[in-house]
DRENLUMFI-539130 format. One record per atom (N, C-alpha, C, O): residue number from 1; atom name; z, x, y. Coordinates in Angstrom, 3 decimals. Each point is the difference from the previous one (the first is absolute). Layout:
  num  atomo         z         x         y
  NUM     CA         Z         X         Y
...
END
This chain:
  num  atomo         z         x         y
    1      N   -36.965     3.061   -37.967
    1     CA     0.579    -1.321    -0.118
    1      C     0.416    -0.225    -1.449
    1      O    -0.637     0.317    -1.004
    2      N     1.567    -0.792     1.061
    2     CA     0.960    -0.462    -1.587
    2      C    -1.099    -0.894    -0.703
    2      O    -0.842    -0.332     0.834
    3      N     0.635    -0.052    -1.810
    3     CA    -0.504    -1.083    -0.880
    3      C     0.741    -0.424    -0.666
    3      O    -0.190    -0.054    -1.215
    4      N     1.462    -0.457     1.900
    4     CA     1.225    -0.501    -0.702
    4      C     0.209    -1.598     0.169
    4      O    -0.320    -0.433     1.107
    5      N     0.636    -0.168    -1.709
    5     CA     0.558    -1.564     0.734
    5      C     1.437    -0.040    -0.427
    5      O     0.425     0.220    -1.134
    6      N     0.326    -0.562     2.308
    6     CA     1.203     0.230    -0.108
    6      C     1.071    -1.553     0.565
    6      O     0.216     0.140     1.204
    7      N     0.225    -1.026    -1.566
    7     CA     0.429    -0.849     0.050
    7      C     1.234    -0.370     0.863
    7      O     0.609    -0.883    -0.604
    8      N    -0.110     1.135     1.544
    8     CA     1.529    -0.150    -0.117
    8      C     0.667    -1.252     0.481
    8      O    -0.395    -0.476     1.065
    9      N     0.928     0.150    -1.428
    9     CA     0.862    -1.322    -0.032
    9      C     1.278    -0.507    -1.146
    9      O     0.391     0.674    -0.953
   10      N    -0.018    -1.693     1.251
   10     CA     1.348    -0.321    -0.664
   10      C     0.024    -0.782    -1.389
   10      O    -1.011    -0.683    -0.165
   11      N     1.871     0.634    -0.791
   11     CA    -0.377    -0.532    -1.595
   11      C    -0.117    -1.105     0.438
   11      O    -1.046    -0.422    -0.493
   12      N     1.849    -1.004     1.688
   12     CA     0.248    -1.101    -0.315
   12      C    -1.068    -0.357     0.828
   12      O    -0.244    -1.198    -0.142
   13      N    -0.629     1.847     1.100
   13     CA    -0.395    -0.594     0.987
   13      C    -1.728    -0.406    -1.104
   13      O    -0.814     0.634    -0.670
   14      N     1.043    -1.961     1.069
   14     CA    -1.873    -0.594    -0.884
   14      C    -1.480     0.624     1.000
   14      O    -1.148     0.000    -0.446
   15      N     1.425     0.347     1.428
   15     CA    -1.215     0.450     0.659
   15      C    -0.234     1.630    -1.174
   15      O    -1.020     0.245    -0.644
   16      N     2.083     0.473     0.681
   16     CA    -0.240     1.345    -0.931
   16      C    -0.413    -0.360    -0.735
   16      O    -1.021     0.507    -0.463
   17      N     1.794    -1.968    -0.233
   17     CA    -0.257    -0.017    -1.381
   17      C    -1.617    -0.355    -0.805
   17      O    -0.455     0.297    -1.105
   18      N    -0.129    -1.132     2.373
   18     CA    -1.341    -0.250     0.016
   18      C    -0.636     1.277    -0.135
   18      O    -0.616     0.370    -1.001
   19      N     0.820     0.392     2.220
   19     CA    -0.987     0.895    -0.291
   19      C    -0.218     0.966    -1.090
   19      O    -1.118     0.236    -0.459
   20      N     1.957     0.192     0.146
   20     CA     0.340     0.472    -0.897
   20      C    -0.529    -0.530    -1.610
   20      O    -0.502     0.751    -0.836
   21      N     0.766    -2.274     0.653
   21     CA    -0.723    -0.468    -1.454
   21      C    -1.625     0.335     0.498
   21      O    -0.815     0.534    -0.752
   22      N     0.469    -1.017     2.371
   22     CA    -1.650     0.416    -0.173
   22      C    -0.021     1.664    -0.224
   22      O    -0.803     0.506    -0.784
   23      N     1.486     0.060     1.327
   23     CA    -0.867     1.747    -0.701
   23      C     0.209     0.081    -1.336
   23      O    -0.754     0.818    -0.526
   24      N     1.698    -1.510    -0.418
   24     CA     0.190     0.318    -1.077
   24      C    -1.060    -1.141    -1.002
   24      O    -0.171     0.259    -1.192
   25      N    -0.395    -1.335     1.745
   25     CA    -0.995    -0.591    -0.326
   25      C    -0.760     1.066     0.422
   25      O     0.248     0.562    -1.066
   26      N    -0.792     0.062     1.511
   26     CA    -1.624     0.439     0.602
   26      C     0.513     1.565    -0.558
   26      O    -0.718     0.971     0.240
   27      N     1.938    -0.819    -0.956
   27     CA    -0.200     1.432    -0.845
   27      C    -0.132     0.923     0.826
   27      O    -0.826     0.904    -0.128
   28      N     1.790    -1.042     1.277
   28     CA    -0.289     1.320     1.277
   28      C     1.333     0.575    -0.874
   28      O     0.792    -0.539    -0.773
   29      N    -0.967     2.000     1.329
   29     CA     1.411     0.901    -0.172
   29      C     0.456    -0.164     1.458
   29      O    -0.770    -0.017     0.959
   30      N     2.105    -0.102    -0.897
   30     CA     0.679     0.125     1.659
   30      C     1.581     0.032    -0.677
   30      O     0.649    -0.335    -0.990
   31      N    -0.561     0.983     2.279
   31     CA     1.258     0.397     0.129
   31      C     1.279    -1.227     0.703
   31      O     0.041    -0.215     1.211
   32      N     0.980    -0.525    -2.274
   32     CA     1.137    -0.780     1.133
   32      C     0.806     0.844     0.259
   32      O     0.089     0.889    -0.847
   33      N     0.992    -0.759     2.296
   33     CA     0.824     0.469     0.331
   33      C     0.788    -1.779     0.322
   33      O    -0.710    -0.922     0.401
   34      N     2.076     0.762    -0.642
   34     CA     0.805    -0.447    -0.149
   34      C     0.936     0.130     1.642
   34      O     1.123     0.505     0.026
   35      N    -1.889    -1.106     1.390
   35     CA     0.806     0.618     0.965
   35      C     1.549    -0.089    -0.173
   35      O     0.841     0.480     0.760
   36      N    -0.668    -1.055    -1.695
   36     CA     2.122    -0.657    -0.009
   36      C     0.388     1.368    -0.558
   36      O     1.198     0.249     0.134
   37      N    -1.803     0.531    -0.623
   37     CA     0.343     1.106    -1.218
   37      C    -0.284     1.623     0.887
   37      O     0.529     1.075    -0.281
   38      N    -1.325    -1.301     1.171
   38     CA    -0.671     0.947     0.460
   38      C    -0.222     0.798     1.699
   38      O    -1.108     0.459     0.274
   39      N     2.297    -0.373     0.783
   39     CA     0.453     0.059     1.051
   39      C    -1.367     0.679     0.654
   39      O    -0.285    -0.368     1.139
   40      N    -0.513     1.265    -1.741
   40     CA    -0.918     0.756     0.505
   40      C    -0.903    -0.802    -0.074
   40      O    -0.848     0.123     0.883
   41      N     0.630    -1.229    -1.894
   41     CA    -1.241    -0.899    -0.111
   41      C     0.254    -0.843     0.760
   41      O    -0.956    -0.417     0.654
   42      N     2.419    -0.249    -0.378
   42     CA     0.023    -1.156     1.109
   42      C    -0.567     0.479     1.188
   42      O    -1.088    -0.441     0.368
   43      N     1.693     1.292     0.281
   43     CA    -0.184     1.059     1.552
   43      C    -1.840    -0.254     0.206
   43      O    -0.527    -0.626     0.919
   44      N    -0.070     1.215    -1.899
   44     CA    -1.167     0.517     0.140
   44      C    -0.625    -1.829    -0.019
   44      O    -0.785    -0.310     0.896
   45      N     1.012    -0.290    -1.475
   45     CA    -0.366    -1.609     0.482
   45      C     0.601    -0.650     1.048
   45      O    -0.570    -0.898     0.620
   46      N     1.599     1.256    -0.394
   46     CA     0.456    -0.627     1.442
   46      C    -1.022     0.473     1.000
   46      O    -0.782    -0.733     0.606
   47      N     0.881     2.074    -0.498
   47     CA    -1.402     0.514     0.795
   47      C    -1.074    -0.329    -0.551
   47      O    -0.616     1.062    -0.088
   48      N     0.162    -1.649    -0.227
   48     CA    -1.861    -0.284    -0.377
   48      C     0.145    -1.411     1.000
   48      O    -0.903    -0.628     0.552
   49      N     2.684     0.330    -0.537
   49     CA    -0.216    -1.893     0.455
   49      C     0.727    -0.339     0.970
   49      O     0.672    -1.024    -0.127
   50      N    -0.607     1.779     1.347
   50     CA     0.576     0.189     0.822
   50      C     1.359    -0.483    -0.193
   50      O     0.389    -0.964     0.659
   51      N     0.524     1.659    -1.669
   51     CA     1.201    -0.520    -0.277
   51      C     0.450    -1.281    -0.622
   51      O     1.068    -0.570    -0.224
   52      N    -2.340     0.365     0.044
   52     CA     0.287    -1.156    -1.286
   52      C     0.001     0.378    -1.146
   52      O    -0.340     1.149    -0.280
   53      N     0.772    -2.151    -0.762
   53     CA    -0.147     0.216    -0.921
   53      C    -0.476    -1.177    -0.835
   53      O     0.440    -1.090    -0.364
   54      N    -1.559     1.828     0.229
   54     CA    -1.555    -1.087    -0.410
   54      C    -0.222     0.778    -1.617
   54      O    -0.523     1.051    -0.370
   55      N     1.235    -2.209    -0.329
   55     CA    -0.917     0.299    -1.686
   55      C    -0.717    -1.149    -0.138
   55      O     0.152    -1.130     0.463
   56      N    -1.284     1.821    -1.471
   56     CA    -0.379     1.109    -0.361
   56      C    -0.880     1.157     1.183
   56      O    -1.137    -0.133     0.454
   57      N     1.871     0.952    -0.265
   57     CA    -1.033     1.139     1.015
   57      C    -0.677     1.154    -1.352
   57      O     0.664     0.746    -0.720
   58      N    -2.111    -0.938     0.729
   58     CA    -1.105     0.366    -1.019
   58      C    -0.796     1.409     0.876
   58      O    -0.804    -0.251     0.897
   59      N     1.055     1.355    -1.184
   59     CA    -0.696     0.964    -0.145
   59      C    -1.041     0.270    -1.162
   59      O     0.101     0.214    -1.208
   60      N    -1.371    -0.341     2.303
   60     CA    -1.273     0.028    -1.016
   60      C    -0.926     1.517     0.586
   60      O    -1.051     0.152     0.623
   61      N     2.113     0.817    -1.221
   61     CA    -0.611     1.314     0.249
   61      C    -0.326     0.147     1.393
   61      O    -1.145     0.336     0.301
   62      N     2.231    -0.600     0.809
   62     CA    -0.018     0.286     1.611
   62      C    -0.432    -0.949     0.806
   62      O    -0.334     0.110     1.180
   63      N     0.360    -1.678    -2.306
   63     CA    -0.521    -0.980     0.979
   63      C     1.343    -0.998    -0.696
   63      O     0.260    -0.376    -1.143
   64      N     0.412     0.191     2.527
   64     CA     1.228    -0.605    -0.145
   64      C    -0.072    -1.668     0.097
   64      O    -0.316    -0.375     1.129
   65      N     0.454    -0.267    -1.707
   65     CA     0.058    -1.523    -0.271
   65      C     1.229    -1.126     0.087
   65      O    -0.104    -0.820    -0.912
   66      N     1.246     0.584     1.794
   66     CA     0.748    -0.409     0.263
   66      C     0.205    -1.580    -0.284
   66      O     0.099    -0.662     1.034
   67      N    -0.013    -0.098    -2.301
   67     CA     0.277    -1.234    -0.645
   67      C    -1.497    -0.273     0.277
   67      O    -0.385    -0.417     1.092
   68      N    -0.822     0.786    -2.611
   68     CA    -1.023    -0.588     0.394
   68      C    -1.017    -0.817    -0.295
   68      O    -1.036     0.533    -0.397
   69      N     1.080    -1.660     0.492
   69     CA    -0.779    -0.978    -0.788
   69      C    -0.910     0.490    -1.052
   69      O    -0.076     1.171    -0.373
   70      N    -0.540    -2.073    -0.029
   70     CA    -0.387     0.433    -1.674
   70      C    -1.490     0.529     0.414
   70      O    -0.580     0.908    -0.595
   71      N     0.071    -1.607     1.682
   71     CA    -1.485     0.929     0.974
   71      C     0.075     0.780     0.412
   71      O    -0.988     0.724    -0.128
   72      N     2.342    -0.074     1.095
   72     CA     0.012     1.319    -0.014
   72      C     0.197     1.007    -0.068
   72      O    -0.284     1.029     0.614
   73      N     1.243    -1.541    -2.074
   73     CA     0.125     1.379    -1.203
   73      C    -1.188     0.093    -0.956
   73      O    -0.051     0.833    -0.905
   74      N    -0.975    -1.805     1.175
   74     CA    -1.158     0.226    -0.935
   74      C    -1.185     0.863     1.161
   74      O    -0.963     0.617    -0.455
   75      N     1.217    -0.704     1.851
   75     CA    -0.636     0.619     0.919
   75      C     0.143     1.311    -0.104
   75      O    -0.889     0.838     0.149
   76      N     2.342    -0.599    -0.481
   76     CA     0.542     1.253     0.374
   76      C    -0.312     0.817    -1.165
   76      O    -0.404     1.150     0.179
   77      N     0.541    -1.601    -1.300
   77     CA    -0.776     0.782    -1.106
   77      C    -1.223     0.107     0.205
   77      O    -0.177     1.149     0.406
   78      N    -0.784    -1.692    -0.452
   78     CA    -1.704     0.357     0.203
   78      C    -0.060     0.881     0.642
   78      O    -0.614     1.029    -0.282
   79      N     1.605    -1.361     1.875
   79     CA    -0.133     1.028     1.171
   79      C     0.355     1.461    -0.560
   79      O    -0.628     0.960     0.447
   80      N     1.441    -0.808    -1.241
   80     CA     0.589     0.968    -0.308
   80      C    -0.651     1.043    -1.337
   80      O     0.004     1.223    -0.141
   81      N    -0.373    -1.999    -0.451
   81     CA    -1.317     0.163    -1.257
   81      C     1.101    -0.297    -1.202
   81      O     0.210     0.855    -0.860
   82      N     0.195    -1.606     0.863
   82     CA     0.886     0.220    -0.961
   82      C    -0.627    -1.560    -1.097
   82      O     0.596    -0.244    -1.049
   83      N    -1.336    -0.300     1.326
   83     CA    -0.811    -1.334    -0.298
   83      C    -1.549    -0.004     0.692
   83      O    -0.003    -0.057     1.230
   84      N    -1.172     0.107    -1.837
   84     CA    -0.879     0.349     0.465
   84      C    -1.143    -1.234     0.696
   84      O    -0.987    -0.020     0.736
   85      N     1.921    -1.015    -1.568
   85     CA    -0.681    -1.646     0.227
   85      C     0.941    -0.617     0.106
   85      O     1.161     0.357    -0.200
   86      N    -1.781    -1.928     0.713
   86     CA     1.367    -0.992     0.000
   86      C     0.323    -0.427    -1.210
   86      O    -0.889    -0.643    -0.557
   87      N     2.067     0.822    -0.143
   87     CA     0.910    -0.002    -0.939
   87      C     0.005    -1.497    -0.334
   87      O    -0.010    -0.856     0.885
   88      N     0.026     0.554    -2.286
   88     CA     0.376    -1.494    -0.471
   88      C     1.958     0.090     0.004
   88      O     0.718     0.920    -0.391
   89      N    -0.407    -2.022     0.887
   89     CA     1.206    -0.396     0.215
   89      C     1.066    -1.209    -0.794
   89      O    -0.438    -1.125     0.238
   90      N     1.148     1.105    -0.724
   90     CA     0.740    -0.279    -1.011
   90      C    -0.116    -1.310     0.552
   90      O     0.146    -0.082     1.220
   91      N    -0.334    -0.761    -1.741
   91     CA    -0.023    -1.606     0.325
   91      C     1.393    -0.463     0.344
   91      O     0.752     0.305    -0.925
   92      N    -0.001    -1.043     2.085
   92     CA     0.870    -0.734    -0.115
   92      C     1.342     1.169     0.434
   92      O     1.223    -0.115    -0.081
   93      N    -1.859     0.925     0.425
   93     CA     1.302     1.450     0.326
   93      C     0.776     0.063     1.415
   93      O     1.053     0.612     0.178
   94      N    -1.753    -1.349     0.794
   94     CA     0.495    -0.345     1.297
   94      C    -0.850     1.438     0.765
   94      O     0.215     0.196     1.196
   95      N    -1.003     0.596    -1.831
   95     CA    -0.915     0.857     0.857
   95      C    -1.196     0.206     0.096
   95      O    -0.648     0.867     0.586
   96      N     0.239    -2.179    -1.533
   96     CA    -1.495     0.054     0.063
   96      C    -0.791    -0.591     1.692
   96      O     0.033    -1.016     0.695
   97      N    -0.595     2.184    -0.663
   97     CA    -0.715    -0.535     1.485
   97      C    -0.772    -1.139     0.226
   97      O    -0.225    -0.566     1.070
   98      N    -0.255     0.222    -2.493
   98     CA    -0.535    -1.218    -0.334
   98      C     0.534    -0.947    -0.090
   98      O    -0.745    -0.978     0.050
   99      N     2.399     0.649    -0.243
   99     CA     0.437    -0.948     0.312
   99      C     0.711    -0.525     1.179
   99      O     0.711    -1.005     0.019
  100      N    -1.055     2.009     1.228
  100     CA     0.181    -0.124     1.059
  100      C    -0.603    -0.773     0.942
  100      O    -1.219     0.168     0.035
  101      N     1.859    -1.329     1.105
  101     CA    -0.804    -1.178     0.509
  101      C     0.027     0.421     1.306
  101      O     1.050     0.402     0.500
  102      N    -2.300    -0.457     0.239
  102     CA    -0.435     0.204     1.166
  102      C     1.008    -1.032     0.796
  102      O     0.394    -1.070    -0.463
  103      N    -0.029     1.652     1.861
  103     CA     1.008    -1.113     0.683
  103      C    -0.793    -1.222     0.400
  103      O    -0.890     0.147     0.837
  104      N     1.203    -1.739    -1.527
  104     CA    -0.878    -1.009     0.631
  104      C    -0.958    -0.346    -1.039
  104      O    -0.858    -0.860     0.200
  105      N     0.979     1.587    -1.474
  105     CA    -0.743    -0.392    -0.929
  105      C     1.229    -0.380    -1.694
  105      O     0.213     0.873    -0.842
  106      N     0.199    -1.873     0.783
  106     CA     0.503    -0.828    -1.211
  106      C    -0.679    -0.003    -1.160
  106      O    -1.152    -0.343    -0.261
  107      N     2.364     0.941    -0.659
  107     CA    -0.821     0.114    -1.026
  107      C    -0.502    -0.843    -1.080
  107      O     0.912    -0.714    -0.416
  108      N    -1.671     0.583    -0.005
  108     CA    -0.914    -1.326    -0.432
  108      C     0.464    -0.365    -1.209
  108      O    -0.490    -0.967    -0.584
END
């Protein structure tokens, strides 16, 4: 299995762009592919998404992650060993799991 994290998605789209400031906050190495730039990288994400095309699609060393909230790209790292604990999260970034509201619960 790869121990790669590999990113792919588009410059304008803000879901990439999120994820992306969190690995570069949390000092991961990963790889972006640019699907607009990259015909072999689009293909290979259309297939992960049944012909969609879902950015950011996050390869975390053979565990594929298709646009994924800020819980479970922090799942998917632990799962993956690539983070060995739960990670402190950039305050105010739109992926902290902590600032996420249970449905039916308003935030105070």
């Amino acid at each position: 299995m790869s121990r790669q994290i590999t990113v792919y998605g588009v410059d304008q789209c803000e879901d990439t762009q999120q994820t992306r400031q969190y690995l570069d906050g949390m000092r991961m190495k990963y790889h972006y592919v640019n699907v607009e730039n990259d015909e072999t990288a689009r293909q290979w994400l259309l297939d992960q998404n049944d012909g969609k095309q879902k950015t950011p699609t996050v390869d975390l060393g053979g565990l594929v992650l298709s646009v994924p909230s800020g819980a479970e790209l922090e799942a998917g790292l632990r799962r993956q060993g690539f983070v060995s604990r739960r990670v402190d999260w950039p305050a105010g970034d739109g992926m902290n799991p902590d600032d996420l509201q249970a449905p039916g619960n308003p935030a105070s």
